[in-house]
Each structure stands twice: as C-alpha cells, then as structure tokens.
ZADO-1210 file (C-alpha; in nm, 4 decimals, padded with zeros to 6 digits):
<atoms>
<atom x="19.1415" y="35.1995" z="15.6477" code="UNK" pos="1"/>
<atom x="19.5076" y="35.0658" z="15.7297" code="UNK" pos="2"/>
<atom x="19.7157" y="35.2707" z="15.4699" code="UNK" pos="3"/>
<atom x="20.0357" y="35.1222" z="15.2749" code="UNK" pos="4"/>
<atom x="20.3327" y="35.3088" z="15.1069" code="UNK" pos="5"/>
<atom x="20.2972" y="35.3684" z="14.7328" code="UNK" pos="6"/>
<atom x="20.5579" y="35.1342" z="14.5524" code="UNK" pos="7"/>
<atom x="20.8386" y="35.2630" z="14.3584" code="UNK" pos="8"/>
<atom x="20.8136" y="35.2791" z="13.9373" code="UNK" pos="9"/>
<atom x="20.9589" y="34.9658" z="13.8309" code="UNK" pos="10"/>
<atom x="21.1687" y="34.9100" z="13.5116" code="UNK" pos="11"/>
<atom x="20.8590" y="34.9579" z="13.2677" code="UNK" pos="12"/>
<atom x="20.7727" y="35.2899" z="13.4313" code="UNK" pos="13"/>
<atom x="20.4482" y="35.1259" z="13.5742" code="UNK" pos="14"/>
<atom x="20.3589" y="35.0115" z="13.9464" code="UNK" pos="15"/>
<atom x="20.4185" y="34.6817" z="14.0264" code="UNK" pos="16"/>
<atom x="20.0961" y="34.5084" z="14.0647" code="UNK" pos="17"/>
<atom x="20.2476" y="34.3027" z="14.3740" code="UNK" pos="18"/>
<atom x="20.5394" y="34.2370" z="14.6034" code="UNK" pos="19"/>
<atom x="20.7727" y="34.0438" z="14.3935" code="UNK" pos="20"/>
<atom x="20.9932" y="33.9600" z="14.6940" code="UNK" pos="21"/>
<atom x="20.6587" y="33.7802" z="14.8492" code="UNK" pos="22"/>
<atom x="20.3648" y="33.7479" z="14.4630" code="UNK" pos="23"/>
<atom x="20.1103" y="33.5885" z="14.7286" code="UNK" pos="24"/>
<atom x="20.1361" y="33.8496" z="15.0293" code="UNK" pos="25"/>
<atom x="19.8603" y="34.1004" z="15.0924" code="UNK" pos="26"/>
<atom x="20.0647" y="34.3640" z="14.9666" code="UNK" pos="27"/>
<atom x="19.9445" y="34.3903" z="14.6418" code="UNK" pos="28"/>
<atom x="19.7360" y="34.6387" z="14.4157" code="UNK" pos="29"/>
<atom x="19.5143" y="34.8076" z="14.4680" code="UNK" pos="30"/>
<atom x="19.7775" y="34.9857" z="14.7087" code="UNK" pos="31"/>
<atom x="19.5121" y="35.1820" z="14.9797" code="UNK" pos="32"/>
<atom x="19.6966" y="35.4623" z="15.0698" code="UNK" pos="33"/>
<atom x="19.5846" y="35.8124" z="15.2349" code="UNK" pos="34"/>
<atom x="19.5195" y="36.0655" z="15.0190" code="UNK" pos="35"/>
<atom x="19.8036" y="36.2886" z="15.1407" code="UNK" pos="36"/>
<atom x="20.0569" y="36.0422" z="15.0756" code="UNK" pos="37"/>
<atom x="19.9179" y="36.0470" z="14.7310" code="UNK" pos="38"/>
<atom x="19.9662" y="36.3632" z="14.6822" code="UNK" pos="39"/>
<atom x="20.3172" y="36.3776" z="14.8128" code="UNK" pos="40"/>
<atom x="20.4248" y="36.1042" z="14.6011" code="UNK" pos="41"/>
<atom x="20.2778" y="36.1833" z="14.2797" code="UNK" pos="42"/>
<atom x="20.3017" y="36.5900" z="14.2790" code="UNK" pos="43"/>
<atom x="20.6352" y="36.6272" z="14.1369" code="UNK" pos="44"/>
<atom x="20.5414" y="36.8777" z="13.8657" code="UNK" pos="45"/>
<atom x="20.3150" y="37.1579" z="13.7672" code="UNK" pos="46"/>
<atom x="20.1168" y="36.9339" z="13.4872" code="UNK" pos="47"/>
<atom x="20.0956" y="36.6851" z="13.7725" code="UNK" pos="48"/>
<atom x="19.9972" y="36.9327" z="14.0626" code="UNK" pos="49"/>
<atom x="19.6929" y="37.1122" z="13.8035" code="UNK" pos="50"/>
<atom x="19.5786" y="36.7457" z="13.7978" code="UNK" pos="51"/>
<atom x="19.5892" y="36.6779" z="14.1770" code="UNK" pos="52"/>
<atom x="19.3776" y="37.0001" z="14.2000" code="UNK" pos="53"/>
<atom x="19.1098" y="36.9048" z="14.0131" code="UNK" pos="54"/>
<atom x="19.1550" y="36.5428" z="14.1979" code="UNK" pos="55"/>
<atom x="19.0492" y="36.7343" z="14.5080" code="UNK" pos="56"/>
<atom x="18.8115" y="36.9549" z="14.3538" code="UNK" pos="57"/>
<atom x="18.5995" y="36.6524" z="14.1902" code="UNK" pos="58"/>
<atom x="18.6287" y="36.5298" z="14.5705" code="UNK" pos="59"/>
<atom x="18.5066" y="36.8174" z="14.6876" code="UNK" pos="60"/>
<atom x="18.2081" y="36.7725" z="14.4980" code="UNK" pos="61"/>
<atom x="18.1434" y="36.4802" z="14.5467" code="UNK" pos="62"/>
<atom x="18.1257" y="36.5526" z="14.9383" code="UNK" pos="63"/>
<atom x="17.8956" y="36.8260" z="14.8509" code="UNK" pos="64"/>
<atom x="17.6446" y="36.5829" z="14.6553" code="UNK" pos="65"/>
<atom x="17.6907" y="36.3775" z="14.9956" code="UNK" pos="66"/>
<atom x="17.9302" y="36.0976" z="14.8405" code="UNK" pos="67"/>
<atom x="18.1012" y="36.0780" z="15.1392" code="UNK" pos="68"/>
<atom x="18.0794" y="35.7045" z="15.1761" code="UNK" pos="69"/>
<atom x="18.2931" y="35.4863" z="14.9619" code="UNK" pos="70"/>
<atom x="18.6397" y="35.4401" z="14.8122" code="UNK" pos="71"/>
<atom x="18.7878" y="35.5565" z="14.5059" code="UNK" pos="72"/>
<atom x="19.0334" y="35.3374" z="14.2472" code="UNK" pos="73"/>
<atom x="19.3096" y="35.5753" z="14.1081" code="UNK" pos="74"/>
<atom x="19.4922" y="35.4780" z="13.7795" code="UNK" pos="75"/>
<atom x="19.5720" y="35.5605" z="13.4294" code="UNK" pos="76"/>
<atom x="19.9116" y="35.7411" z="13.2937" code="UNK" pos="77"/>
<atom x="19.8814" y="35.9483" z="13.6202" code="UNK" pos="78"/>
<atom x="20.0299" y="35.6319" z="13.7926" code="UNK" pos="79"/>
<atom x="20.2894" y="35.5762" z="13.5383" code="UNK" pos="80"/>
<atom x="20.5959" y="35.7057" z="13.4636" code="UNK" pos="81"/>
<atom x="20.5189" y="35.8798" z="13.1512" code="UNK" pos="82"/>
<atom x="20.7560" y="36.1937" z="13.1528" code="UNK" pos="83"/>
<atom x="21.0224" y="35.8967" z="13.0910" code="UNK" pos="84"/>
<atom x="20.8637" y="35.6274" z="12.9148" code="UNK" pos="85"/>
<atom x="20.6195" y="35.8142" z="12.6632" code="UNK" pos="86"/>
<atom x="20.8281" y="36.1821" z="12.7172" code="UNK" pos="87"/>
<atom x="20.5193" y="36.3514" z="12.8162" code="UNK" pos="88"/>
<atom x="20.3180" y="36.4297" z="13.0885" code="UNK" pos="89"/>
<atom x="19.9891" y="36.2892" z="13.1968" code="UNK" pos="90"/>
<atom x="19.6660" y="36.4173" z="13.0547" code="UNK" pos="91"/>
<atom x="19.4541" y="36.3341" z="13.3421" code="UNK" pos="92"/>
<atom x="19.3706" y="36.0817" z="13.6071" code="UNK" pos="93"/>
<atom x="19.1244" y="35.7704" z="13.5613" code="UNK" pos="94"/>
<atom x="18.9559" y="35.7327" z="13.9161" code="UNK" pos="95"/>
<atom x="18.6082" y="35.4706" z="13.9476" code="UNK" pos="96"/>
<atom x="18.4347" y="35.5757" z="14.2700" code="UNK" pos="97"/>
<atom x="18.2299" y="35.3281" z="14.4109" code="UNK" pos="98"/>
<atom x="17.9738" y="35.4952" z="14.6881" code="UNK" pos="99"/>
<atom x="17.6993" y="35.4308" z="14.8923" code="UNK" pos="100"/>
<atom x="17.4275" y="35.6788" z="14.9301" code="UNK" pos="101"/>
<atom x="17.3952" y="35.9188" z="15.2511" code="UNK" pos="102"/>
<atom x="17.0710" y="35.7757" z="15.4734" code="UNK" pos="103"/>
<atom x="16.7257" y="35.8776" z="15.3184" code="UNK" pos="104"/>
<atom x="16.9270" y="36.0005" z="14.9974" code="UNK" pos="105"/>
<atom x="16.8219" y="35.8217" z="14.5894" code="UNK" pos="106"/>
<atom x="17.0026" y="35.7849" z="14.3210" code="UNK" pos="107"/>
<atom x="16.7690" y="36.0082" z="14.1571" code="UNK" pos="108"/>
<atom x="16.7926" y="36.2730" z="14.4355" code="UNK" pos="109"/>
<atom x="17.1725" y="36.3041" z="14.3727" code="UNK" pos="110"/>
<atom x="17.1324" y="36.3016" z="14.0470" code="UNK" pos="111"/>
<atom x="16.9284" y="36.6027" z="14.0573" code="UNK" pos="112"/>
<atom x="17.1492" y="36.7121" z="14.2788" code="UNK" pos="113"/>
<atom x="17.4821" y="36.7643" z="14.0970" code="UNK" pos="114"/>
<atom x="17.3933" y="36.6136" z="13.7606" code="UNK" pos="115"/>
<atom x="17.7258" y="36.7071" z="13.6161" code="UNK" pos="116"/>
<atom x="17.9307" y="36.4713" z="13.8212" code="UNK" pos="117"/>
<atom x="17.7411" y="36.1779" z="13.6710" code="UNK" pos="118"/>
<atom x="17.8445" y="36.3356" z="13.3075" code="UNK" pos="119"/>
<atom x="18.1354" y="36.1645" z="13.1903" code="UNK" pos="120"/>
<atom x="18.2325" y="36.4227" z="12.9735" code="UNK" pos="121"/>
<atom x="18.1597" y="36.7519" z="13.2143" code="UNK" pos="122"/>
<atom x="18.3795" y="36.5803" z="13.4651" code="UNK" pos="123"/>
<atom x="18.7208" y="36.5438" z="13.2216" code="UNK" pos="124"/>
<atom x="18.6339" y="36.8681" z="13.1094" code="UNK" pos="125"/>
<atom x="18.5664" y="37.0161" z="13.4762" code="UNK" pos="126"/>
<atom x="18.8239" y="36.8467" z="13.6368" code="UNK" pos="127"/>
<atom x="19.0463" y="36.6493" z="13.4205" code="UNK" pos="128"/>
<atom x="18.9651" y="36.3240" z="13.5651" code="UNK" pos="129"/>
<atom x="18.8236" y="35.9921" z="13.3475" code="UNK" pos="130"/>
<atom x="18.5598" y="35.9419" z="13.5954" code="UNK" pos="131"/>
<atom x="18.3048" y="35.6944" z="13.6904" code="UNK" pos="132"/>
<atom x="18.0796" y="35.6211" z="13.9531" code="UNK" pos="133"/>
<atom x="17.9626" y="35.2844" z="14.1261" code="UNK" pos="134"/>
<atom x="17.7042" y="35.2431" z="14.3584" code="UNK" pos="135"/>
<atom x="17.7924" y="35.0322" z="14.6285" code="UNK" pos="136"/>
<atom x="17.4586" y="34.8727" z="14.7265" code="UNK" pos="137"/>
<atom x="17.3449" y="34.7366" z="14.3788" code="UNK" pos="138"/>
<atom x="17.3191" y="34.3550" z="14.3951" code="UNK" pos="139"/>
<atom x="17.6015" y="34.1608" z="14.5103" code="UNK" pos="140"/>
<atom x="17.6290" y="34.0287" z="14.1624" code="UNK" pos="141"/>
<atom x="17.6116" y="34.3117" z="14.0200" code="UNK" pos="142"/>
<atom x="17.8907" y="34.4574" z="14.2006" code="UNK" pos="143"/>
<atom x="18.1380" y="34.1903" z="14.1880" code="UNK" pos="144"/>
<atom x="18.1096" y="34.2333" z="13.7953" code="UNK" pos="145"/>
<atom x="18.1639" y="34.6004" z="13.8161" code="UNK" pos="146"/>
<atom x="18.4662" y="34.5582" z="14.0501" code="UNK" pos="147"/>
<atom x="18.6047" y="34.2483" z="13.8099" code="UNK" pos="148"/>
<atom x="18.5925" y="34.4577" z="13.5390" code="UNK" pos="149"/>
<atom x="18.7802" y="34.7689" z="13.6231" code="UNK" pos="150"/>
<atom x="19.0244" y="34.5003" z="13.8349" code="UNK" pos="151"/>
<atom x="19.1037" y="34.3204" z="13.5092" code="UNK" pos="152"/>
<atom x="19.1082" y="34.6582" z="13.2965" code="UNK" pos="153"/>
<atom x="19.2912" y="34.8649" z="13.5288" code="UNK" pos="154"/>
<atom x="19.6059" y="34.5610" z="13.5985" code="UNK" pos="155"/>
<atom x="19.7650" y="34.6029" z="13.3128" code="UNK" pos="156"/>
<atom x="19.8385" y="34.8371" z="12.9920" code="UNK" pos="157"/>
<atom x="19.7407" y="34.8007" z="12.6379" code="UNK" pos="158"/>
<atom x="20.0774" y="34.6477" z="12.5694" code="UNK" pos="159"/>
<atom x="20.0005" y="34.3919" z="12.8644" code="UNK" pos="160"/>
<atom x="20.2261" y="34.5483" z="13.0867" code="UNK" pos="161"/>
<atom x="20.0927" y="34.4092" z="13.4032" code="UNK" pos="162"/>
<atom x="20.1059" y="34.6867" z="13.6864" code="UNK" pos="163"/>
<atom x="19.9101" y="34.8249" z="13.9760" code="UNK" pos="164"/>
<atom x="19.6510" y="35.0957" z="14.0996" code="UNK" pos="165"/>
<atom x="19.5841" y="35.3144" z="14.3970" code="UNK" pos="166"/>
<atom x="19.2801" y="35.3137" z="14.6314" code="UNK" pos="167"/>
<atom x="19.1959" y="35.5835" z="14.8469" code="UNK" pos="168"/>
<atom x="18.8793" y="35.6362" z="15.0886" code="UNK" pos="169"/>
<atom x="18.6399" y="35.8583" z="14.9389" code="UNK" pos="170"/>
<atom x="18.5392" y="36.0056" z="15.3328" code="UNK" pos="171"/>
<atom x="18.8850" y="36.1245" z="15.4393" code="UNK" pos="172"/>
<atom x="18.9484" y="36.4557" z="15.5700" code="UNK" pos="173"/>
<atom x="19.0899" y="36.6291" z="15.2517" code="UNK" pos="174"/>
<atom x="19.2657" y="36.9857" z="15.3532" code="UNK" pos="175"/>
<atom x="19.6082" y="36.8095" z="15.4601" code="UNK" pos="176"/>
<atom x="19.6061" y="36.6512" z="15.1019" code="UNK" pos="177"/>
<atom x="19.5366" y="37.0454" z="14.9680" code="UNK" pos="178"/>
<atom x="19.7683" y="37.1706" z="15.2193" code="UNK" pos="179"/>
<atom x="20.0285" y="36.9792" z="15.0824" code="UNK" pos="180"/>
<atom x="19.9130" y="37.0326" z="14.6967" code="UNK" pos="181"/>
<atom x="19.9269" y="37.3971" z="14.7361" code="UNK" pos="182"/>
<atom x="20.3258" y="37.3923" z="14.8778" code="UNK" pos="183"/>
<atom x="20.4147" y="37.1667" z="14.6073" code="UNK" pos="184"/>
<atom x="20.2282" y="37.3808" z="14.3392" code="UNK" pos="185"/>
<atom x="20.4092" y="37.6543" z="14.4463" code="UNK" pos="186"/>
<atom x="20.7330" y="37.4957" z="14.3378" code="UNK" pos="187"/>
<atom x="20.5968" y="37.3195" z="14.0395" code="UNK" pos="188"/>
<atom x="20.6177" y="37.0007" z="14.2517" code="UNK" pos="189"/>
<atom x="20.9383" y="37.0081" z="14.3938" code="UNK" pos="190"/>
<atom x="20.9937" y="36.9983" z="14.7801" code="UNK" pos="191"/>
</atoms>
C-alpha cells in the first residue's frame, strides 16, 4: 500500500475530504496512510494517546483471531479537531474493518474464536473504539453497499460538514506504531 501524508485540520476543525488546490486528483479521502504516521500525527495528548492504545490493542486482537488480511477506515471526533471546536477531547475512535478470512478459516470459526471482537459493545468498552467488521469476500454487491454506506456516512458531519477519513492496512507490522505511542504517552503526547 503506497502511503500519503495526513492533511492538515482545515478551518472547520475537520479533514478536508480532498485536495482543494486539484477536487479531481487522487489525493482524496480516504487518506491511506501507515499506521505509524497515524500515530505520530494524531497522539498529541494523553486522552488521545489512551485511545491510540486501545487502537493497537483491538489490532492486536484482531491479528490474534487471524484478521490479518484487510484494511481498516479510521474516523469519528478522533479525526477532528475537537479540543478546539467542541472544547473537549475525543471519546473514542470509529474504525470499520473490512477483512478477509485466513485460508481454511469460517466466519463461524472466528467467531468462536474471539467472540468479543464481533460485540459491538465489548469492543467500545474493551478498547474504546466504535467498531465494526466487514467481510471482504461477501458478494460483490453486497460489498459495494457496505463500502457506499460508511463512504457516504463517514464524508461528512451531522451538520454536513463535508470532511475526510483515514485508511490504514489491517496486516502492517504494528510495534513501530507502539514504539512511537509509548514515547509520546510518556509526555502526554508531546514530542
């Protein structure tokens, strides 16, 4: 995956959904970055950094259910500038991962598996993250109607606010993204 740099907050405290210099370029959300430079960017304070963590450890076990295939959508206040705008930090993180299953591997089976991570509820309790899953190899039709869906939710706020989202790969190597997490935790997110 060819990685961008995560935009700058514009004026409404949001990320812009494209390049405004260039509306019809590539470079346009969902923004796939690497998941270090997420955490660089967007770990600039302790409320943020405790949600990073449980970013990575919802990662982590996802990996350990074998959901190692796939990307993940990252959005919600997380990606907005809420300490200014709303003079708060963010709750949590919304994040859709869409997966395919490891070889030989059921829905079922990985639902036995780790049953919590399918648990909407366990996992914002767990790991402070508004989570859900979609599997990659439903029907074609079925899949472009999942991905419309959290495209057209996810581009804009309630207010219409149109702004933009984060991808990341759901297979990258995550300890430099934890290497990083744990410096910047250990100055409430400053560097």
């Amino acid at each position: 995956m060819s990685t961008v740099s995560i935009p700058r907050w514009n004026s409404e405290g949001v990320l812009p959904p494209i390049d405004s210099a260039d509306p019809t370029s590539a470079s346009r959300s969902p923004y796939q970055v690497a998941l270090a430079d997420f955490v660089l960017h967007f770990g600039t304070s302790e409320p943020r950094c405790a949600i990073l963590d449980g970013l990575l450890r919802y990662r982590a076990a996802l990996h350990a259910a074998g959901l190692v295939e796939g990307f993940q959508w990252i959005n919600g206040s997380f990606l907005e500038h809420v300490e200014v705008v709303l003079n708060r930090p963010p709750n949590d993180v919304d994040v859709v991962t869409f997966y395919r299953l490891p070889a030989g591997a059921t829905q079922k089976g990985i639902r036995d598996i780790a049953p919590d991570l399918f648990d909407h509820d366990s996992v914002k309790q767990e790991f402070r993250i508004d989570g859900y899953l979609v599997h990659l190899d439903q029907t074609p039709k079925a899949l472009v109607e999942r991905s419309a869906y959290w495209y057209s939710l996810w581009s804009h706020r309630r207010d219409r606010t149109w702004k933009g989202f984060i991808e990341i790969g759901l297979a990258a190597d995550d300890a430099p993204a934890a290497g990083f997490l744990k410096t910047l935790a250990a100055t409430g997110g400053q560097p």
